[in-house]
Residue, then its C-alpha position, 0 to 999 in steps of 0.5 A: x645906554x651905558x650904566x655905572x659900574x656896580x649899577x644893575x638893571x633892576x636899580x634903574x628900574x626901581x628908581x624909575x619906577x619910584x620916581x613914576x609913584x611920587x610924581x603922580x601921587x604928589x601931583x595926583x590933585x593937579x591931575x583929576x579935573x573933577x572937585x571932590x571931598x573926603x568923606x565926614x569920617x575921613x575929615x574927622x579922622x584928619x583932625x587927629x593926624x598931627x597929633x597922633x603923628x607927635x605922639x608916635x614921634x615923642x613918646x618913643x624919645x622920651x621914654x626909649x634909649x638906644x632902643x630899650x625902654x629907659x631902665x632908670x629913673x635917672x634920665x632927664x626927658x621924662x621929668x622935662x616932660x612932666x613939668x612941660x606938661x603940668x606948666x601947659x595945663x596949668x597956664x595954657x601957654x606954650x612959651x612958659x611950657x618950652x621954657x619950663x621944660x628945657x629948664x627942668x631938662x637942662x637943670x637935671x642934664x648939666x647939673x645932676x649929670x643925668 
């Protein structure tokens, strides 16, 4: 088998095996014939895995630039966020909490320049 200039034995095998682990563990409920069931603490234990998912996603947005916690008060993310928060709890609809957030963002961004 010829290989690419620049392409050792050692990328092709790690490709190949990397390519082994997705098929299986992507296919892994195709496989097993036997019906099973997550134990009740594990299903528990799902239902807060998007959430904690958003927040490990959001948080660090919102509150971190380049990197760095945000060292002045004069970013616009924090206050989108305070008000989406407070319209969602005060109405409980997500509309007017995108909406409301982006107002707020975009009115600090392009009108204040933060």
């Amino acid at each position: 088998m010829k290989m690419l200039e620049g392409t050792d034995l050692w990328t092709v095998v790690a490709i190949g095996l990397l390519t082994v682990n997705t098929v299986i563990t992507r296919c892994f409920f195709f496989i097993v014939n036997k019906r099973w069931t997550l134990p009740p603490w594990a299903q528990r234990g799902l239902h807060y895995a998007p959430i904690a998912a958003l927040a490990g996603v959001i948080v660090p947005e919102v509150l971190m630039l380049n990197g760095h916690l945000l060292s002045t008060w004069q970013d616009a993310r924090p206050y989108a966020v305070a008000a989406g928060a407070g319209w969602y709890f005060w109405r409980r609809g997500l509309l007017g909490t995108l909406v409301c957030g982006m107002t707020v963002y975009l009115g600090l961004r392009l009108g204040l320049g933060w």
